[in-house]
C-alpha positions in Angstrom: 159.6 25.5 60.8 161.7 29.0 61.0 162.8 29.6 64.6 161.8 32.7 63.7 158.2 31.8 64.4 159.5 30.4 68.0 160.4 34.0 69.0 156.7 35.4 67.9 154.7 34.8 70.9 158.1 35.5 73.0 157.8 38.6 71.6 154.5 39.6 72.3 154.5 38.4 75.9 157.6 40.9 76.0 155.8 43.7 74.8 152.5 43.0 76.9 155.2 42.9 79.8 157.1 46.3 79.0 153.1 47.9 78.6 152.5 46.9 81.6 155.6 47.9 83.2 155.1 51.4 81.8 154.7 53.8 85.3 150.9 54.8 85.8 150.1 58.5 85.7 145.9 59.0 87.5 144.2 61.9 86.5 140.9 62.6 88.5 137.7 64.2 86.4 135.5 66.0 89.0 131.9 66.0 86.9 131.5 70.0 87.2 128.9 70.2 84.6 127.5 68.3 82.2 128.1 71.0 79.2 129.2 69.6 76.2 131.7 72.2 75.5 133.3 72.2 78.4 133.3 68.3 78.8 134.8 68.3 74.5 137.6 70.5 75.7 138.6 68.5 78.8 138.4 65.6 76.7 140.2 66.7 73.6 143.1 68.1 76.4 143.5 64.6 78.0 143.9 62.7 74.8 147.0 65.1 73.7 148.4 64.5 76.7 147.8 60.8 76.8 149.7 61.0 72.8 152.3 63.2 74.6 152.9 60.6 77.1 152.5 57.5 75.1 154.9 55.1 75.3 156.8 56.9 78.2 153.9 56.8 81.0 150.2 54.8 81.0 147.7 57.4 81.8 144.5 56.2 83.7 141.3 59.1 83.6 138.3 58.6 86.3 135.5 60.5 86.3 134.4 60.8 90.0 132.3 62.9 92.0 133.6 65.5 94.6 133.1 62.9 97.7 135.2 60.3 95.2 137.9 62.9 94.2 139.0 63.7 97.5 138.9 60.5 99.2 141.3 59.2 96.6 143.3 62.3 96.8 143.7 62.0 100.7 144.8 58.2 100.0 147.3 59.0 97.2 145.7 57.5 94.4 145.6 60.3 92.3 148.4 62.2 90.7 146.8 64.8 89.0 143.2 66.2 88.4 141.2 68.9 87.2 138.3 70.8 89.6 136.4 73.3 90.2 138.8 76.3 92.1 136.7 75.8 95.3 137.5 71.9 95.6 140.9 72.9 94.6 141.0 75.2 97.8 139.2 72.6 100.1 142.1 70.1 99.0 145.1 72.3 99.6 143.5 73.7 103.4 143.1 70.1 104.5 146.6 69.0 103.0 148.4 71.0 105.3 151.8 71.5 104.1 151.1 68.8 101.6 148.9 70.6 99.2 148.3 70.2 95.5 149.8 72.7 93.2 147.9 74.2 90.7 149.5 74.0 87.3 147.0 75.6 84.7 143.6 77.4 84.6 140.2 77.1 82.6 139.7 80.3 80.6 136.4 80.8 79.8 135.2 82.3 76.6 133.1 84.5 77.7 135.2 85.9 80.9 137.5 89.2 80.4 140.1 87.0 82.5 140.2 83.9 84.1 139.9 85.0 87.4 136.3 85.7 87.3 135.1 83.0 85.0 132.5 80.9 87.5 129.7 81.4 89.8 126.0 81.1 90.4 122.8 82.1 89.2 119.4 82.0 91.1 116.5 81.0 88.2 112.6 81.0 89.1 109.6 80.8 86.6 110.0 83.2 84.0 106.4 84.4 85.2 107.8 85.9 88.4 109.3 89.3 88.7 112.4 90.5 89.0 113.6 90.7 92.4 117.0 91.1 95.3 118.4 88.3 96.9 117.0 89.9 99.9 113.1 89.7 98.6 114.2 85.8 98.0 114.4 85.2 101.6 111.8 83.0 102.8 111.6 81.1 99.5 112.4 77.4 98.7 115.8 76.1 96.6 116.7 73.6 94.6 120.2 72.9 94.5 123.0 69.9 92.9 124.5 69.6 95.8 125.7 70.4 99.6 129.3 70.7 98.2 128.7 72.3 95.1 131.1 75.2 95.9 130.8 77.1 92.4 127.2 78.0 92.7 125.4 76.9 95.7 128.7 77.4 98.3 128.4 80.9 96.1 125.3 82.0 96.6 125.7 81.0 100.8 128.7 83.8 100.8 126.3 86.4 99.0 123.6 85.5 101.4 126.2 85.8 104.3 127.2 89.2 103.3 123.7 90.4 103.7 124.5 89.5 107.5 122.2 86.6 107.3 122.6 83.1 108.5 122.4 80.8 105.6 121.3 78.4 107.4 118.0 79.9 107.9 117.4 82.4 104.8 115.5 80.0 102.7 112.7 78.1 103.8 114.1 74.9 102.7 116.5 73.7 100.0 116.7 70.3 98.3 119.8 68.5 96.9 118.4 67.1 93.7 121.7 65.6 92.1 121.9 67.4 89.3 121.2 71.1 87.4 118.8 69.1 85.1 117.0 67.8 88.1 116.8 71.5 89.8 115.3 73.1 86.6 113.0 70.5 86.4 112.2 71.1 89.9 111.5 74.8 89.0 109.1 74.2 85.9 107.3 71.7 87.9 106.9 74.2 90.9 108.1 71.7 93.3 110.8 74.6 94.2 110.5 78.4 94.3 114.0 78.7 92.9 117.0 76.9 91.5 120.8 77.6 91.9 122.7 76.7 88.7 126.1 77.8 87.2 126.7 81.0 85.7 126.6 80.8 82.0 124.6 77.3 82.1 121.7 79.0 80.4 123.3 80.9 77.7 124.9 77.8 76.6 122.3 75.6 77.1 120.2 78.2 74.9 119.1 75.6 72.5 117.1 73.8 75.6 113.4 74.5 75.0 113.5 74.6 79.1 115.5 77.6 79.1 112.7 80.1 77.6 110.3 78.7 80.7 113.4 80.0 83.8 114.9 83.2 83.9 117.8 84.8 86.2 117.0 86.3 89.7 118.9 88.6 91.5 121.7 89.6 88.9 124.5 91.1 89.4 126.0 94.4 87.4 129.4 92.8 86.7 131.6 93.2 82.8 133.8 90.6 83.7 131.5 87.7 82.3 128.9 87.9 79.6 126.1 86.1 81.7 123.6 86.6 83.7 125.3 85.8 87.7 123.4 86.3 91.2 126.8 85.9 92.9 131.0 87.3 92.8 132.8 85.4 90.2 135.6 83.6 90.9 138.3 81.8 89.5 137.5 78.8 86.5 138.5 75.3 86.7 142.0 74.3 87.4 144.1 71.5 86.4 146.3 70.7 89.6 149.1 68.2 90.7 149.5 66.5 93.7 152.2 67.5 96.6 154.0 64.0 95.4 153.9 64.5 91.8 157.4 64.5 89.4 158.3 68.2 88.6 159.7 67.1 85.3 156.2 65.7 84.2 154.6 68.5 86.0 156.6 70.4 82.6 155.3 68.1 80.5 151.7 68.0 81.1 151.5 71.9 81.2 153.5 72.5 78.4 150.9 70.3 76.9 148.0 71.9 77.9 148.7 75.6 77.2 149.7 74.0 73.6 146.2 72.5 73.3 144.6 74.3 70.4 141.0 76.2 71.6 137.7 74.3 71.2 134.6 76.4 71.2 136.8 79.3 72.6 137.7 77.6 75.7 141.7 77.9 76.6 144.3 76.6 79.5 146.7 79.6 80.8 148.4 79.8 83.9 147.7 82.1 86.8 144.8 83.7 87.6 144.1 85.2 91.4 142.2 83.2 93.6 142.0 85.6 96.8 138.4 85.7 95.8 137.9 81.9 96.3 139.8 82.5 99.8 136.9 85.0 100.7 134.2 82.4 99.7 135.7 79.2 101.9 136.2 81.3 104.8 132.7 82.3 104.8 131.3 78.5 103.9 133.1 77.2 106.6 129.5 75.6 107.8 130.6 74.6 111.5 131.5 78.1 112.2 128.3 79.6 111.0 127.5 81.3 114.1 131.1 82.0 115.2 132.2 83.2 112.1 129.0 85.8 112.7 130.5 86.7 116.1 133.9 87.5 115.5 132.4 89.1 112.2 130.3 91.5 114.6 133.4 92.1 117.0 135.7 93.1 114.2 133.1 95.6 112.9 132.4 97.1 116.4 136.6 97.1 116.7 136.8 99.0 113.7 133.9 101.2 113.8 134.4 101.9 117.8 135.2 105.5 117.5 131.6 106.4 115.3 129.9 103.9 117.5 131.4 106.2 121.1 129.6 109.0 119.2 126.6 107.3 118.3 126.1 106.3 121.6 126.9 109.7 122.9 124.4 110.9 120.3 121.8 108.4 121.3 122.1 109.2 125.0 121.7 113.3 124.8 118.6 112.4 122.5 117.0 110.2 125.2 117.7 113.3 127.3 116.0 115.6 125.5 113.0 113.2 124.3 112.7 112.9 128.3 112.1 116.5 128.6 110.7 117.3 125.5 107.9 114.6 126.9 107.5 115.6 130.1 106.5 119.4 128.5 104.3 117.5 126.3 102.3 115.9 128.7 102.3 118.8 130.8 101.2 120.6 127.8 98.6 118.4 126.5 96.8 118.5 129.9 96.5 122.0 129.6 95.3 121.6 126.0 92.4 119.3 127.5 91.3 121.7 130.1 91.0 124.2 127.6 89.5 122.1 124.9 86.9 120.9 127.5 86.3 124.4 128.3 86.0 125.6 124.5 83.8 122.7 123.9 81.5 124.0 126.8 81.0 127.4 125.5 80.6 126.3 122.5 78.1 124.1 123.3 76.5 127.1 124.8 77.0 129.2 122.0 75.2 126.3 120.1 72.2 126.3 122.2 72.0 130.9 122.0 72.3 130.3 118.0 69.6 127.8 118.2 67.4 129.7 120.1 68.2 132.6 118.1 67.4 130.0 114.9 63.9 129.3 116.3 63.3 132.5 116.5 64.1 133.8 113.3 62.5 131.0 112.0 59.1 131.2 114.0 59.1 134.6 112.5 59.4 133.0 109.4 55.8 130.8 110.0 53.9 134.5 108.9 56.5 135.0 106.3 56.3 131.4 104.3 53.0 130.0 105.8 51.4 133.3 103.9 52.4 131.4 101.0 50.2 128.0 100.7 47.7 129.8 102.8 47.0 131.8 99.9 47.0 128.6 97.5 44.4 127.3 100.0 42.1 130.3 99.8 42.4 130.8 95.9 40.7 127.5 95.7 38.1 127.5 98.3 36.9 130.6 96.7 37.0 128.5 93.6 35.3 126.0 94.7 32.6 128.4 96.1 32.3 129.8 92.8 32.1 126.5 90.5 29.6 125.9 93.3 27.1 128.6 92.9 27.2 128.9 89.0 26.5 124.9 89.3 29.4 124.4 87.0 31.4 122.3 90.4 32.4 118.5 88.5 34.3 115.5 90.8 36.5 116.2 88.7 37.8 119.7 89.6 36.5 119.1 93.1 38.5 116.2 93.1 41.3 118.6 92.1 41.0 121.5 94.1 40.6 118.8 97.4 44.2 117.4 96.0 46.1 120.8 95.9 44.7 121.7 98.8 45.8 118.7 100.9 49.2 119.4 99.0 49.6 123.5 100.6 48.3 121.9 104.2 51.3 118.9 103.6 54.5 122.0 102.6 52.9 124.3 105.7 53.2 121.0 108.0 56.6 120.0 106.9 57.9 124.2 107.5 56.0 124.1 110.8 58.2 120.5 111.2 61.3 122.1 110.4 60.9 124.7 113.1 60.2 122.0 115.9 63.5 119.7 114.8 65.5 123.0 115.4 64.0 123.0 119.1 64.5 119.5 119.3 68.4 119.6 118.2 67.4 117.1 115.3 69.7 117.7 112.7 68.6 117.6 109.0 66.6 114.3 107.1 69.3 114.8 103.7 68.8 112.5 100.6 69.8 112.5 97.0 67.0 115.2 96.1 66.8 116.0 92.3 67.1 119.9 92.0 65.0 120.2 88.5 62.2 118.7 90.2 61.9 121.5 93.4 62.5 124.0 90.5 59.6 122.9 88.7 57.5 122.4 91.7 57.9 125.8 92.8 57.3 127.5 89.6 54.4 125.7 89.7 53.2 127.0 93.3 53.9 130.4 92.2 52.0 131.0 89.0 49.2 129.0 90.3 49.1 132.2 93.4 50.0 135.2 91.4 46.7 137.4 90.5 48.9 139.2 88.2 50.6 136.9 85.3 54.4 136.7 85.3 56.5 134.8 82.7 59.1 132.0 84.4 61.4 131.0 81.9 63.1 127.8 83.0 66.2 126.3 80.8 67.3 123.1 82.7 70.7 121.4 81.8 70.2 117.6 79.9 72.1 116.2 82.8 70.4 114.8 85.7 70.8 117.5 89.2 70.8 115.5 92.0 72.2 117.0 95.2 72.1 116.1 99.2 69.3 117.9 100.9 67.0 118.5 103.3 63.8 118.5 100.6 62.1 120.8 102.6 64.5 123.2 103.1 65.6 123.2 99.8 62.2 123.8 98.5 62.0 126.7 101.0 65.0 128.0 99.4 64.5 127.8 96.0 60.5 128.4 96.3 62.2 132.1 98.1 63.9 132.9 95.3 62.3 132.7 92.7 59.2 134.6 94.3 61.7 137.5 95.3 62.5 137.7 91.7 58.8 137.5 90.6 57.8 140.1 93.1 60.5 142.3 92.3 59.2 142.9 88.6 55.6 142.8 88.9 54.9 146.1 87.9 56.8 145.7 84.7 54.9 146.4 81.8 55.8 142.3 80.9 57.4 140.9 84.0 59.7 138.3 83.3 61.8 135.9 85.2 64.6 133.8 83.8 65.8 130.4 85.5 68.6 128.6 85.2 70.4 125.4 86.2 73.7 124.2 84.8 76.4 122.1 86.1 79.9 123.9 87.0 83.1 122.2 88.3 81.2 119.3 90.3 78.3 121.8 91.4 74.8 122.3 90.7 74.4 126.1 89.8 70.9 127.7 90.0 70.7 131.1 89.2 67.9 133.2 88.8 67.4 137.0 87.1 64.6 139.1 86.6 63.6 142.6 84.2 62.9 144.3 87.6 64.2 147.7 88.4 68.1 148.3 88.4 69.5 148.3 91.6 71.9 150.3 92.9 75.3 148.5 94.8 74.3 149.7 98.1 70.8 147.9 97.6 72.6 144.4 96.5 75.3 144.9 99.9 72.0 145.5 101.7 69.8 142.2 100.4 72.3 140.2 102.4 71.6 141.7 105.7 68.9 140.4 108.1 65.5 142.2 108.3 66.2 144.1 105.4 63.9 144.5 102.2 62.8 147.0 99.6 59.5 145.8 100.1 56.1 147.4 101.4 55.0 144.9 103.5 58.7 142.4 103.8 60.1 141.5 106.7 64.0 140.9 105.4 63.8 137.3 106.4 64.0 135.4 103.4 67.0 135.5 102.0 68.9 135.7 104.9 67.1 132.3 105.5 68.0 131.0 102.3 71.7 132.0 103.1 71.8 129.9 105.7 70.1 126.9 104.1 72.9 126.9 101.8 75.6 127.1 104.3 74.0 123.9 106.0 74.5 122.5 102.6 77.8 123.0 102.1 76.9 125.7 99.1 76.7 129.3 98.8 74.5 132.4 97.9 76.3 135.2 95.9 74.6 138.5 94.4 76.0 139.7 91.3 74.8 141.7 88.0 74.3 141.3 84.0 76.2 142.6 81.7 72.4 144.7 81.5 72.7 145.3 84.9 69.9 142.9 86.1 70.5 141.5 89.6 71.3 137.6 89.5 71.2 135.2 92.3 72.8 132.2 92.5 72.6 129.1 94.2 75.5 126.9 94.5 75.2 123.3 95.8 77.7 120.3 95.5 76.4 117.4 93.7 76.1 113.8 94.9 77.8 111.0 93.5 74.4 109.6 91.8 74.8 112.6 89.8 78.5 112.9 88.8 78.1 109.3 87.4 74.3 110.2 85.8 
């Protein structure tokens, strides 16, 4: 046999030997995110620097969580590894003078610049509305994790800058694990809200989940093209350990700024991280409420001169509010004795008006009683008449006993209205339909006239229903229309138009007759008390009236035709029953 076959397994075992003697290079993978693209890119740049290396060094890759990272960082065994910026800055502030160098940085493909290619986005039910971090307060969250800087540790700084204690600004928060976990925590409604990394759901867009969330308190920022409730800060950075060989420090980033793009994704160098600074400061979770003291102290230091004046501002203002409320008070007591004392006389003015009401209206009782009197008399001497010719039936007895009983009821209820007045009792007002009183005094009045006078009555279609005292709107109406009938009498054909129409919420009765023209003294004078142009009037009915309509809230206006016929109108506000009729 060859001896050449001797040295065959000598040789391997050689080989096997030199591999193994090859010095180890350990790169630590913090699992940021679970993108693909993101994880591709990583992946694709350790593999070219493992080809780079090959044969030279044995590279050994971990994927390990934050907790894993550092503990193996703060034990030496890792050389390099690649972060989030805020784990980056947690490592180098708790190195000391032994802190990792950053070598390279993730630039995003949809960030203007590195520097602001990360943070966090607050996502709810896409059936809420959209609303501030402050309207959030209160509110439960879903989060990865305690030390998940980049979105969570984010939105804490955001929430701290609002001078409110983290701590206690949401009503609770749960650390699920993962983003898939916190959006399913959302959908499911076991949590209000979620906090997830910016840019996780435009490039998780083809996730049927993603049309059930949408963004909360977003940001106006052009730095990223994604929806962000918090600052951005700087993207992930590939770093090296205090220990690590400057000459393969070279290597590695000549290696990864040659690393052709994948999905848009790049590794550059630089990048300003002041921002991520600004965030640990404010995270630093021990210091909570001193960080909220010395906060306070360095805004009073700075802002000590406006505060002096404030102050100074604040004081001469409790001055004069002192004095300005002792005037008050001093003021208001007067204001009370005199209210008391214009309450008294016109309490007393009340009781002269009333009197002075009871007597108009008992003066009245000869004026409107006249009225169904006279229905009363028309048909006893009916009656006597049917009577004696023998041509009496129940049926017109029957009749005549019925209108009869109604004139005795409307002289009661005026006799009634006199006594309440004495008695203080205010008005018995109801929904009253206005068409019907209208009809119903018509009615009285050509049943009592001896001499026949035509009522024309055009009603509006809509139902008139107004807030009255029935009685004394009857009284009002019945008034008149008999002033109108008496005032044309002696016309050859006397003729009295009626109207009632609805105008701007109001009912509007208005009644004209083809009496004599009257002259513009006479219609100034119809308004005045205990005048008439009659024989035998007293001047008591319209100023009645007038004041049946003021109790009404309405009004009583005189005006004139384009023939010069005197019109009078009654106004009266109409009752919701009506307006909705």
């Amino acid at each position: 046999m060859p001896k050449v076959f001797y040295l065959l397994p000598l040789m391997a075992v050689c080989l096997i030997s030199s591999a193994s003697e090859l010095p180890v290079i350990r790169i630590g993978c913090q699992m940021v995110t679970d993108t693909p693209k993101y994880q591709n890119f990583i992946s694709d740049s350790l593999k070219d620097i493992e080809e780079q290396l090959k044969g030279k060094y044995r590279v050994e890759i971990e994927n390990l969580t934050s907790n894993q990272l550092r503990k193996k960082i703060e034990s030496h065994e890792i050389d390099y590894f690649i972060s989030d910026s805020m784990f980056y800055l947690g490592v180098s502030a708790s190195s000391g003078p032994n802190s990792a160098s950053r070598l390279a940085v993730l630039w995003h493909p949809r960030a203007v610049n590195p520097t602001e290619s990360e943070g966090g986005t607050i996502i709810s039910l896409k059936s809420e509305e959209n609303k501030t971090l402050l309207q959030l307060e209160g509110q439960t969250l879903a989060a990865k994790s305690e030390r998940d800087y980049v979105s969570y540790g984010a939105l804490r700084r955001e929430i701290f800058e609002l001078h409110k204690n983290p701590k206690h600004f949401f009503d609770s928060v749960s650390f699920l694990g993962s983003y898939d976990d916190v959006i399913d925590s959302v959908i499911s409604g076991k949590s209000d809200l979620g906090i997830i990394p910016t840019c996780y759901i435009e490039e998780h867009n083809l996730d049927p989940r993603m049309k059930e969330i949408k963004p909360q308190a977003v940001k106006n920022q052009k730095a990223l093209s994604c929806f962000s409730s918090t600052r951005l800060y700087l993207g992930l950075v590939f770093a090296a350990s205090y220990d690590a060989d400057p000459y393969l420090n070279r290597l590695i980033l000549a290696e990864l700024l040659d690393t052709p793009a994948h999905d848009g994704f790049v590794w550059t160098v630089g990048g300003d991280i002041s921002q991520g600074h600004e965030l640990f400061k404010a995270l630093n979770e021990e210091q909570y409420e001193k960080l909220s003291r010395s906060a306070l102290m360095r805004h009073l230091e700075e802002k000590s001169p406006y505060i002096l004046a404030a102050l100074g501002a604040l004081i001469l203002f409790f001055i004069h509010w002192f004095s300005v409320n002792r005037l008050v008070e001093k003021r208001t007591r007067q204001l009370i004795k005199a209210q008391k004392e214009t309450d008294k006389i016109k309490e007393q003015f009340a009781a002269m008006q009333r009197v002075g009401v009871i007597g108009l209206m008992s003066s009245t009782l000869s004026h409107e009683l006249k009225q169904p009197i006279s229905v009363i008399g028309n048909y006893l001497q009916g009656m006597r008449l049917l009577r004696k010719s023998g041509r009496m039936t129940d049926k017109a007895l029957d009749e005549s006993i019925e209108n009869i009983g109604a004139q005795i009821e409307r002289a009661n209820s005026i006799i009634k209205k006199v006594r309440s007045y004495a008695g203080k009792k205010s008005s018995e007002r109801k929904p009253t339909d206005l068409k019907e009183i209208i009809e119903r005094s018509i009615s009285d009045l050509l049943k009592t006239r001896t001499k026949r006078t035509e009522i024309s009555f055009k009603p509006c279609r809509e139902t008139v229903i107004v807030d009255a005292d029935e009685t004394e709107l009857h009284l009002a109406v019945h008034n008149i229309i008999k002033n109108a009938v008496e005032a044309c009498e002696e016309q050859p054909s006397p003729l009295v138009g009626v109207s009632l129409s609805i105008e701007n919420g109001k009912a509007v009765f208005a009644v004209t007759d083809n009496g004599p023209i009257l002259a513009p003294e006479a219609i100034e004078n119809i308004k005045k008390p205990l005048w008439t142009s009659k024989k035998n009037g007293m001047g008591l009915g319209i100023p009645i009236v007038s004041r049946i309509a003021e109790a009404h809230r309405g009004s009583l206006t005189f005006d004139t035709d384009d023939k010069g016929s005197l019109v009078v109108t009654l106004r009266l506000p109409l009752t919701k029953e009506s307006k909705n009729a």
